[in-house]
N, C-alpha and C positions, 0 to 999 in steps of 0.2 A: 162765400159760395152762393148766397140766395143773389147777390148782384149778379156773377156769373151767369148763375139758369135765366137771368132775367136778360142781359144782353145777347145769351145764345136766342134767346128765345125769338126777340128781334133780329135777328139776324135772320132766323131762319124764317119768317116771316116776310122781310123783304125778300128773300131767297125766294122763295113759295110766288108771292107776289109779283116780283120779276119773269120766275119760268111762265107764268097764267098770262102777262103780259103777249108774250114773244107768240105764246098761243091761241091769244086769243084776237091780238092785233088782226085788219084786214087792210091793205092795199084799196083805195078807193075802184080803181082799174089797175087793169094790168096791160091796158095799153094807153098809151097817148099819141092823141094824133098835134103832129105841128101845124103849124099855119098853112104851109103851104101842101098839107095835107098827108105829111111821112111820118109813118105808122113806127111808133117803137115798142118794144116787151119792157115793162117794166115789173118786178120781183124783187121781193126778199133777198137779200143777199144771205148766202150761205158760206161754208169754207172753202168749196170749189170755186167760190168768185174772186177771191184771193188772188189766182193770176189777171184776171181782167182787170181789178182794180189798181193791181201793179201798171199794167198795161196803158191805164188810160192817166196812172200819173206819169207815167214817162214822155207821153204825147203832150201832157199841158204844162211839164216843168222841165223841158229842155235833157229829157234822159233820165232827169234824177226821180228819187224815188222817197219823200217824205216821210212815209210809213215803209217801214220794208215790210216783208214774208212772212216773218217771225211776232212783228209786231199786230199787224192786221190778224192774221192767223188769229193770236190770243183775242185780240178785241173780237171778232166774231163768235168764236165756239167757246169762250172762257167766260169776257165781260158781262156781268148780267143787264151793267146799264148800258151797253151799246146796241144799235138801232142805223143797220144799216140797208139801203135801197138799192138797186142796179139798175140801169135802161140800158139797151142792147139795141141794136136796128140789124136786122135779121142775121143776130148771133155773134154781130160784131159789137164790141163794147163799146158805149156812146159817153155815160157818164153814171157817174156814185155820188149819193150822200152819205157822210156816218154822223152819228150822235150819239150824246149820252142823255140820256133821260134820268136825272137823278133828282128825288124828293119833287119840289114845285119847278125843276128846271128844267127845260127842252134845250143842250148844247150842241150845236151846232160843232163839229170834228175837224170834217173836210169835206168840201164839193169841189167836184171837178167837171168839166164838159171838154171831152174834146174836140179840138180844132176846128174840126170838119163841121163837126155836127151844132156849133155857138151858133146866136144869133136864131135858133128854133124855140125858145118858151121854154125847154129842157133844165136849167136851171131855176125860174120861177116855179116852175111845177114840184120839183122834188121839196124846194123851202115852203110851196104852202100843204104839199104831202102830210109833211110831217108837222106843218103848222094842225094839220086835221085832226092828226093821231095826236099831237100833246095835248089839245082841247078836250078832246074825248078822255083822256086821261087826269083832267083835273087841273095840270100844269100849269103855272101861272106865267113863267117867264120864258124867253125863248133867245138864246143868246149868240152869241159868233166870237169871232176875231178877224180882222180883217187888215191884208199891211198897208199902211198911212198911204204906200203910192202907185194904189190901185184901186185909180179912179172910176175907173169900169164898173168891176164889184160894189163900192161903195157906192155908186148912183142905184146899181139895181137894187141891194138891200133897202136904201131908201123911200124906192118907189114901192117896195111889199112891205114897208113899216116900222122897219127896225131904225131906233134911232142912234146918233153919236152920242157914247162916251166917254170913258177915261182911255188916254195913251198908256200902252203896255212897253216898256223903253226895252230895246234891244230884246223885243221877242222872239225872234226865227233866229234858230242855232246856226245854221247858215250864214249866214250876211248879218245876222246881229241888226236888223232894219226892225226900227218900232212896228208895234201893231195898233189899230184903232177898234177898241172894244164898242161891240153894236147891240142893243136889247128892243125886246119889244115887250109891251104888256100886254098878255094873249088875254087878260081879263076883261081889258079895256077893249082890244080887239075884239072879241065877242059881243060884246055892248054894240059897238060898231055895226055887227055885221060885215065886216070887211072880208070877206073870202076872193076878191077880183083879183085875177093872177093876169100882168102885165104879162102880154110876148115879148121879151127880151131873151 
């Protein structure tokens, strides 16, 4: 029994922890401007964001839909270690990141950028966003997954610092196509000073 009171007790502690997180986090801005000077809202994702983020994976995976409704749905209003972002260009959904922020780890979920809107710094931005928030959070590690042939992604993670690791063999339920696991050391980044966000 005295073990029980003792892992409730943690529990409820990262519980406690977790909620002060979610409220006490701040968005660096809440806008960005691109290069070529076009202004987006970027915010908090909440449970009403649910449809856009459906919206904007349908636009970058051919229809389909990764995360469905039900599952997004739970990771924002349920997940305590979920940590998700929006950018919108005047209300129209541009792009999302989600993550789990758990113990010393910043995981990277899913990003997306739609079609239209690639090729603006919109993806750099949100990875060194959240590069911001797990620094200030203590975090040491900041991770991904990324599929072996998509060389696009994999050049940009490179150039903000995450580097190759282990092949995850037949990771996406889909197509069963490996994944190539990417980390960064946010501690050693810090050392660094490295906060330069490449426009890509």
């Amino acid at each position: 029994m005295k073990k029980f009171r003792e892992w409730l007790t943690r529990t409820d502690e990262k519980r406690e922890a977790a909620v002060r997180l979610m409220q006490r986090v701040e968005l660096s801005t809440h806008l960005y401007e691109a290069p070529d000077g076009t202004l987006f809202d970027v915010s908090l994702a909440d449970p009403t964001s649910v449809k856009d983020i459906l919206t904007i994976q349908k636009l970058c995976y051919d229809g389909k839909t990764p995360w469905n409704h039900s599952a997004l749905t739970h990771e924002i209003r349920y997940n305590r270690n979920a940590f998700y972002v929006m950018v919108h260009q005047n209300h129209e959904p541009a792009a999302f990141i989600g993550s789990w922020l758990v113990g010393v780890e910043a995981h990277i979920t899913n990003i997306a950028v739609v079609p239209k809107f690639q090729q603006m710094g919109i993806a750099s931005f949100l990875i060194e966003e959240l590069k911001r928030i797990a620094i200030e959070e203590s975090i040491e590690k900041y991770s991904l997954e990324v599929r072996v042939s998509n060389y696009k992604a994999r050049n940009l993670y490179e150039k903000l610092g995450f580097k190759k690791g282990r092949i995850k063999k037949e990771y996406y339920a889909h197509d069963h196509e490996d994944a190539l696991e990417m980390t960064m050391d946010l501690e050693a980044s810090v050392n660094e000073n490295d906060f330069n966000v490449p426009t890509i």
